[in-house]
N, C-alpha and C positions, 0 to 999 in steps of 0.2 A: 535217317537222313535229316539235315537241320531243317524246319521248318521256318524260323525268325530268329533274329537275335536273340539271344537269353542275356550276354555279359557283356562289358567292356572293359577291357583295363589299359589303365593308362599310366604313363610315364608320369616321374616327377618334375623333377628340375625343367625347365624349356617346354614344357609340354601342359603341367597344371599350377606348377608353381615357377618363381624366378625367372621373370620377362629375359629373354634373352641367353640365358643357362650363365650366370657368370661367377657362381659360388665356387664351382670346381678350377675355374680358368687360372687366376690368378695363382692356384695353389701350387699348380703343373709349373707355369710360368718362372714363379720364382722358385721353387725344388732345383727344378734343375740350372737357374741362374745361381743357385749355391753351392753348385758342386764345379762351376766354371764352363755349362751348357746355355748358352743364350737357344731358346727356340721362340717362335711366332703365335702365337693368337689362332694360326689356324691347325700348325701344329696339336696344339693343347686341345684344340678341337674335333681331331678331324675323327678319333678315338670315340667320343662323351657315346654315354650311355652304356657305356661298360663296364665293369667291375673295378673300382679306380686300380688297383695294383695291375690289372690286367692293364688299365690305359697306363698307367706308367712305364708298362714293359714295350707296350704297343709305341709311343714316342721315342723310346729308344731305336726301335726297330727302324725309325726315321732319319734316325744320325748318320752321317757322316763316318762318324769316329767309334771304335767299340769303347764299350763302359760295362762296368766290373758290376756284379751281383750287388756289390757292397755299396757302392754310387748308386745303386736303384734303391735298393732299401734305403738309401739318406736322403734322397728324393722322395721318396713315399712319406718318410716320418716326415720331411718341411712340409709334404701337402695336406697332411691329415693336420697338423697343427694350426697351420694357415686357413684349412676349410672349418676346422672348429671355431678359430675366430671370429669368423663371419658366415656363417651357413645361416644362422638364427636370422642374420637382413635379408637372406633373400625366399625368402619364403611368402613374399607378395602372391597374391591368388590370380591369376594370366585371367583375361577380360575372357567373359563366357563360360567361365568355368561352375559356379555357383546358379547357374540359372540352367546350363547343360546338363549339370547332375542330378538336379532337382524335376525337370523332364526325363529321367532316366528312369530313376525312382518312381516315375508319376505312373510309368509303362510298366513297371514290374521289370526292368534292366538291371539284372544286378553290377555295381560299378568298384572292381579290382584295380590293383596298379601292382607296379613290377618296378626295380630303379636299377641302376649303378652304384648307388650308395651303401653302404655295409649298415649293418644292423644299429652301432653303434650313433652312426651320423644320421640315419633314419630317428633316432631316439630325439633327435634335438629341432627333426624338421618338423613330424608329426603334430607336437602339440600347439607350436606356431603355427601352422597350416590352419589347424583347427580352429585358433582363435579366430584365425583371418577368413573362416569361414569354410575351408575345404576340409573332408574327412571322408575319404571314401569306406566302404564299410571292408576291406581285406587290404593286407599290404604286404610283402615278401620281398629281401632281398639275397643276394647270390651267396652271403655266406652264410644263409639258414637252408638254400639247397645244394649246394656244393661246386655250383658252377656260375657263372654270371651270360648274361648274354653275347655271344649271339643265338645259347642254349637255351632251348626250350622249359627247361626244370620250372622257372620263377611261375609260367604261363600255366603250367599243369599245377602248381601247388594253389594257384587263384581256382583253380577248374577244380580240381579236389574241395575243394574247400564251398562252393556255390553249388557242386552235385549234378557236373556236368561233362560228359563225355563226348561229345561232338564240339571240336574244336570251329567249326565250319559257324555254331552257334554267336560265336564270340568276334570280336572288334579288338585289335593291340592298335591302340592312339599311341605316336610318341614324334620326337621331334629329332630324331638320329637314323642315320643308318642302322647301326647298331637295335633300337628298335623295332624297326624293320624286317629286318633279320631274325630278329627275338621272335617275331608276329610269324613270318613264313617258316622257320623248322619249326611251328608247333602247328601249321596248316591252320592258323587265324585268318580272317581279313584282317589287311592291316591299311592304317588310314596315317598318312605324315601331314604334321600340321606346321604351317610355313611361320606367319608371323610372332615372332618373340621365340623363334626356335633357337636353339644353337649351330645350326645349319645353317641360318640368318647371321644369329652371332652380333646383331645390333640391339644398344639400350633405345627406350621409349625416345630419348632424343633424339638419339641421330637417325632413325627414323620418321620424324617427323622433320630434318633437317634438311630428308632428301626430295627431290624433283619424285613426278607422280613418274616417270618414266625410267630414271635412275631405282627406284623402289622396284620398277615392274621387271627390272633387265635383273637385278639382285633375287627378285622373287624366282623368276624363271633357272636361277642355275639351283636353286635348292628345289624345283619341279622334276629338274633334269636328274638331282644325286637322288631324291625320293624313288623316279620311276626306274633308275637304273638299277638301284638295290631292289625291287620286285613291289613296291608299295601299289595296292587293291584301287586307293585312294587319297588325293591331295586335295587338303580345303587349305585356304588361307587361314580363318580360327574356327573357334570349337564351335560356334553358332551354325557350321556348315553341319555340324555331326548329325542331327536330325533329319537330317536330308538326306545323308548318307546311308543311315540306317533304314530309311523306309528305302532307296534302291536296292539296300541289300536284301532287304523282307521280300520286297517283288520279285527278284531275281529269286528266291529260294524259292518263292511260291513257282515262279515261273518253271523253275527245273525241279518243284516237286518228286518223290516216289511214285513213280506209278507203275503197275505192272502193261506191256504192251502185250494186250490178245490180239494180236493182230499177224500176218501172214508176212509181216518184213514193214520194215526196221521192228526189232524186237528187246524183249529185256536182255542185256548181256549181261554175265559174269563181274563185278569188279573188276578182277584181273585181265579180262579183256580190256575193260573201258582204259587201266593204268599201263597196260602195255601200248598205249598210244601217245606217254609224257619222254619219250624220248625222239630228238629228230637225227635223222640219218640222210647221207648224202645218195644218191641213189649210182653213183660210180664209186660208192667204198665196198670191195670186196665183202666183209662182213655184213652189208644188207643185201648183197649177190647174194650173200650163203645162203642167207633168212631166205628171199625170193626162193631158190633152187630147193630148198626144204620143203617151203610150203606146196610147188609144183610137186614134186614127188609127191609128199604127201597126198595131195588130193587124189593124183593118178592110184593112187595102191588103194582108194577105198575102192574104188571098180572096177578097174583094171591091171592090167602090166604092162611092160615094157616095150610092147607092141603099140601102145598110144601115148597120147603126150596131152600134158594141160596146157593149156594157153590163157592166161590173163588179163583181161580189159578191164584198163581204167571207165567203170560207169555202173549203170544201174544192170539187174536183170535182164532187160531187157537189150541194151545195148550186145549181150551175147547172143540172144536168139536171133537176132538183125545180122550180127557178123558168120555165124552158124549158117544160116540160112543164105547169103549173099558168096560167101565166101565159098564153101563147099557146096554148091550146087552150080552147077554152070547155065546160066542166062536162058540158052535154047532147050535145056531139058527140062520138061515137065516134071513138075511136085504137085502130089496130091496130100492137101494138110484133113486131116481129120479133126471138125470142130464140135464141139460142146460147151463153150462158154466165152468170154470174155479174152482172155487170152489165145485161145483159139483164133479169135477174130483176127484179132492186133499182129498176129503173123500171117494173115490172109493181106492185112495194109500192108505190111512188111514188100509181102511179095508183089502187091502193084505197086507200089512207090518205084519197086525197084524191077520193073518191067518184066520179072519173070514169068515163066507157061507156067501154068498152074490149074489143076482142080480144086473141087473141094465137097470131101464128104459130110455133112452135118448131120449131127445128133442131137436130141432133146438135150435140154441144161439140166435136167434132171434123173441123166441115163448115163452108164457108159458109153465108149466106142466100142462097137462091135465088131468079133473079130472076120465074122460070117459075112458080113455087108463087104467088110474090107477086103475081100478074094473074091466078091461079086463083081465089084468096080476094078481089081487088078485084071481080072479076067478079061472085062467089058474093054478094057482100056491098055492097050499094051505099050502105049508111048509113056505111062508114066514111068520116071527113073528114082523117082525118090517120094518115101513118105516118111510124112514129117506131123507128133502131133503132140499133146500136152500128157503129162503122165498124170499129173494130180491136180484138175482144172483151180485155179483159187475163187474163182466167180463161187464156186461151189461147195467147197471140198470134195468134192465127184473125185472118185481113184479109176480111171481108167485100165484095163487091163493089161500093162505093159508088153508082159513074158510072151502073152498070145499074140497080140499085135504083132511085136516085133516078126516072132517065129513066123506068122502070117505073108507078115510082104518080103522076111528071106524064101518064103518057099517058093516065092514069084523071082527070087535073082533083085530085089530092089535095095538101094540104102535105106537107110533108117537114121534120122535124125529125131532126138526126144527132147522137149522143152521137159527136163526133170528139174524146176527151179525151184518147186515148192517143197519136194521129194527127195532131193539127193543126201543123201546121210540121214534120214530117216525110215527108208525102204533098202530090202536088201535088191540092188541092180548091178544085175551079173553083164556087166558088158562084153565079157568076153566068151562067157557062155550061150547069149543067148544072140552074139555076133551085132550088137548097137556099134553101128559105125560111127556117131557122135551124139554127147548129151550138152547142151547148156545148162548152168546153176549160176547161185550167187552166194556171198558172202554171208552175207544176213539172213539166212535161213535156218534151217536145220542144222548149217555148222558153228549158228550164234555169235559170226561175228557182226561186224560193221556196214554200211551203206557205200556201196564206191568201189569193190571189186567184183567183179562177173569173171565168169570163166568157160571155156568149152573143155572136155576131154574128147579126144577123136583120136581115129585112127591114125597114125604118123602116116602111112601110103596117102590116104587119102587129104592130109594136108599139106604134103610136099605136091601133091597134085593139083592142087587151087590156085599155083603159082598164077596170077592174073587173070582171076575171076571177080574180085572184087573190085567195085566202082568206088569203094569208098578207100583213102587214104587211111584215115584215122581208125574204123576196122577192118583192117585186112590180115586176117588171121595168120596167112603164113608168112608176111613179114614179119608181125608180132612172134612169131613161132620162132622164128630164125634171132631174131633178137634177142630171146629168151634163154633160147637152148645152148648156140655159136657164140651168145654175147656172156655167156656164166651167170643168168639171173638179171640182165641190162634190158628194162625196159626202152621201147624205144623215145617212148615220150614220156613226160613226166611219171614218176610213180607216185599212189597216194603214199607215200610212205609210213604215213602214222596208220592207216587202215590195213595196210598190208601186215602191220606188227600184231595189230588187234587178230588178224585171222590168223596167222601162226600161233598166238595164243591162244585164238578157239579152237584151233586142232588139238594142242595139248589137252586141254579140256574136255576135247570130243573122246580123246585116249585115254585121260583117267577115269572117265565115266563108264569105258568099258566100250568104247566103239558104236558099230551099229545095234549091238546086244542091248545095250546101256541108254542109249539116247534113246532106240525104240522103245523099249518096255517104259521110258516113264514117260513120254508121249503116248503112248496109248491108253497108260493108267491114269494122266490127267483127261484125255480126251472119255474115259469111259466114267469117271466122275464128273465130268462135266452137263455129261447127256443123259444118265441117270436123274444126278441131282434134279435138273433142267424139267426132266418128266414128268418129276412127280408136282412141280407147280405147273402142270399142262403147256410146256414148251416145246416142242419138240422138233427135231429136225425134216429139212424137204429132201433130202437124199436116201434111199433104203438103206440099210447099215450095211449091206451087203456088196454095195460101190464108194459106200463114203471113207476118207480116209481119215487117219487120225492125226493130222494136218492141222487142219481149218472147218470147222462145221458152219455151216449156213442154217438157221432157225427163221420160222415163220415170225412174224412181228406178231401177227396179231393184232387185236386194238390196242397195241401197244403204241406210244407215242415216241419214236424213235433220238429224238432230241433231249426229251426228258430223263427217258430209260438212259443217255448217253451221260447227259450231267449227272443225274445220280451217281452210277456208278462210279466217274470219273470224283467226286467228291469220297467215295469209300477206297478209292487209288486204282482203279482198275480204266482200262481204254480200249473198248469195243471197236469193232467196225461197222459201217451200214453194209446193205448188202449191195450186191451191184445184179440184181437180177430188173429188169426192168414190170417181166409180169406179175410176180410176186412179190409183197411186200415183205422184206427180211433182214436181218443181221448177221454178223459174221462173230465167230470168234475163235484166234487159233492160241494152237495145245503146244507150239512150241516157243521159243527161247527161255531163258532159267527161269522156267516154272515149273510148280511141283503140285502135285495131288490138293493137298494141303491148302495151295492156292484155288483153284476150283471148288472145293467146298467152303472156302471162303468167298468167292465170288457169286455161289446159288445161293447162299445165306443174305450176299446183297440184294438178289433178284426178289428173294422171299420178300424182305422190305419195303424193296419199291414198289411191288404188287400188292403188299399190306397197306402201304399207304395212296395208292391207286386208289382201292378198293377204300378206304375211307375217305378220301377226298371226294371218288364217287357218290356215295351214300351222302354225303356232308351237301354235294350241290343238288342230288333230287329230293333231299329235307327241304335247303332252301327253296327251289324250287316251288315246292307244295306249301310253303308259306306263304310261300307271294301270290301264287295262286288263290289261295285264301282269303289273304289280305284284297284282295282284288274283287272279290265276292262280297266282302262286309260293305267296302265303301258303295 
């Protein structure tokens, strides 16, 4: 991924040379006044920055009237004649240009250009440019790569040529649509520069002729053709480019590579993040279908046809709130089983929203027991429903699902599982083991995006919540009815670009091989991780025997939590603190696309920071016993 700019390349005519582009104008102008075509100034313009035969066909395409192959070839030979005549005057160097390039060069920026000019007319601008000061170090035109723009070729043969491969690297300056165009199919930034542009289309005079308001109403409609054709960036002249480039440096820093260990939002797939550059209406059948896909889909990783998914616009959490509100009715007791952090947060769940409720707790550093849990059902027969976390994230703690569950059906109770950290990475037999409903989310173990949560539950039991919930915006079996009755119709906005991303993390979850696939290399990064971890005396607060291969929680240590965070964030990796409040700890989880490979790259960062710990250590009790010293002589 790009780090900074590496290149820039930029247009000729109106862009670094020739105030105003007017070497090609005249030629179009009168070509076609010799064949008995009168056209405009902005005609002849509206083309530039294309391969002139291309702009000659492209003006035709503007008539009125058809014209014959042979009227375009007599057209083209008056222009190439006429721009021979005078190309050589207009090769003036555009204000800023020789002092831009030279700041370019100072950075280590390599500086390319791309044109509409043919190889031949290039031949006669070149060495005038030069005299007059500009000579950028590569130069390509359309008929030395076989296409002109709005084709990417001229852009990749500057890229080839400077030994660079990330287009994301590079800046296309130009003063046309048409460059513009050129910048985005090669996925450039692309930057349009307003004054002395052909877009502008005015000489040094009449620019100075006009009112400062008249200039700004002129400037703004060639802001408006830049940002319509897809332009990154619009300066007035090239003196803005410096500026440019360092927001573009900060932004790449800013979005960085970095791997996310952490338990959601996580690294995704490319093909995830690019199944989100298309928008969809959310009443066009075809993102019905997508929706109705992804519902199936999720339902067959745990279930069948006897339950149903249901969809929420929000975080994880927004499902465990509609789960819990929705199918459970107000006056019957739930008894939530806690052990951590998440635990809690549906215990608020459940006062906020005035429901009977118990609540069993556990050590943060234990499972849920399934013995205690048929103590309390025994003890307590009014409860109707248990409800607890499968794989706490406070901890990575794995709670005993299979048991649990089986525990409070042998009691006649429901069973609701907050499996958010878990789903698609554990195998959870909901129909086997009779889970009347689970909450998840997006951004998990199935690698996609932030913004979709979800419940699988029992169809009986959510046609049966008809008006249990308080809340409008989660009420499950409206959203259910919506979904199912409506073909994939959410009922309120859909995130539609995150909904694409998680239909492509399904496919993803499928060629990886399912829950076979995604488990075994979560487990093999989670068992390289704690290994590695060990042998620099790290090691986890969970027994490996409840811990899952999720998210692991490690003791800090005298370790310095902020530091150990920069660090590693400078070698690309992003930690979490821990959330345990007695212990001091960190987090880091084993899933989105990471691999083994990563893991033993990030104990090799740890070995580091702890090597230079360890001498910064030693470095200040030297000092130390110096000044100690020092302190004794005087």
């Amino acid at each position: 991924m790009a780090t900074n700019i590496k290149a820039v390349i930029f247009d000729w005519a109106g862009t670094t040379v020739d105030y105003g582009c007017f070497a090609p104008v005249k030629g179009f102008i009168d070509g076609y006044k010799n064949i008995g075509i009168e056209i405009t100034n902005e005609m002849a313009r509206k083309p530039m920055g294309m391969l002139k035969m291309d702009h000659t066909r492209e003006i035709a395409k503007m008539l009125d009237q058809e014209i014959t192959e042979e009227q375009i070839q007599a057209v083209y030979k008056d222009f190439e004649r006429i721009l021979f005549s005078n190309i050589e005057n207009h090769c003036d160097v555009k204000d800023h240009i020789i002092e831009t390039v030279a700041y370019l060069k100072a950075q280590g920026i390599r500086v390319g250009s791309t044109t509409g000019y043919t190889s031949e007319m290039m031949a006669r601008v070149l060495p005038k440019a030069a005299e007059n000061g500009y000579a950028p170090e590569f130069w390509t035109s359309p008929d030395q790569v076989g296409k002109g723009r709005p084709a990417p070729y001229m852009i990749w043969e500057n890229m080839k040529e400077f030994g660079l491969t990330d287009p994301r690297e590079i800046i296309k300056v130009g003063d046309t649509v048409s460059d513009i165009l050129e910048g985005t199919s090669a996925n450039t930034w692309t930057v349009g520069v307003v004054m002395g542009s052909s877009e502008l289309g005015l000489t040094r005079k009449e620019v100075a002729a006009l009112s400062a308001d008249e200039l700004e109403a002129k400037k703004a409609v060639v802001r408006q053709t830049y940002y319509k054709a897809g332009a990154d960036f619009i300066i007035d002249g090239m003196d803005e480019l410096p500026s440019v480039i360092a927001q573009i440096n900060a932004k790449l820093k800013q979005n960085a590579a970095h791997l996310l260990l952490t338990p959601g939002p996580l690294t995704t797939r490319d093909s995830v993040k690019h199944a989100m550059l298309t928008d969809h209406c959310t009443w066009d059948d075809e993102y019905k279908e997508i929706t109705t896909g992804v519902l199936n889909d999720i339902t067959n990783l745990s279930a069948n046809d006897d339950y149903a998914t249901v969809l929420l616009q929000g975080s994880g959490s927004y499902a465990v709130e509609a789960m819990i509100n929705c199918l459970c009715k107000p006056e019957e007791k739930i008894l939530f089983l806690v052990n951590g952090e998440y635990g809690k947060r549906m215990l608020q769940i459940a006062k906020d929203s005035k429901h009977s409720f118990d609540v069993l707790t556990f050590d943060e550093q234990k499972a849920a027991c399934p013995k205690k849990l048929a103590e309390k059902l025994e003890q307590d027969k009014e409860i109707k429903t248990v409800v607890f976390v499968h794989c706490e994230t406070t901890t990575g703690l794995l709670n005993p699902i299979e048991a649990l569950v089986k525990t409070a059906k042998s009691f006649g109770k429901t069973v609701l599982v907050d499996a958010m950290s878990s789903f698609g990475a554990y195998d959870i037999d909901m129909v086997g083991w009779d889970i009347d409903a689970l909450a998840s989310s997006a951004n998990k173990c199935l690698e996609g995006l932030p913004g979709l949560a979800f419940i699988i539950a029992k169809k009986t039991l959510i046609e049966a919540s008809k008006g249990n919930s308080a809340s409008h915006s989660l009420d499950v079996y409206d959203q259910y009815q919506g979904l199912y009755a409506g073909g994939g119709k959410f009922r309120f906005t859909s995130p539609t670009n995150i909904l694409l991303a998680l239909a492509q993390a399904i496919e993803e979850y499928k060629k990886e091989g399912g829950l076979a696939g995604r488990m075994g290399r979560y487990m093999a990064n989670h068992r390289t991780l704690t290994e590695g971890l060990a042998k620099l005396g790290i090691n986890p607060i969970v027994d490996p025997s409840e811990q899952s291969h999720i998210i692991t929680t490690f003791e800090l240590g005298n370790m310095d939590f902020k530091t150990l965070y920069d660090h590693l964030k400078t070698k690309g990796f992003i930690i979490y603190p821990g959330k345990l409040t007695a212990l001091p700890t960190f987090r880091i989880g084993n899933i989105g696309n990471v691999f083994p490979e990563d893991m033993l790259n990030l104990v090799n960062a740890f070995e580091a920071y702890l090597g230079e710990s360890s001498a910064n250590g030693f470095m200040d009790k030297i000092e130390s016993q110096l000044e100690a010293t020092h302190s004794k002589i005087a």
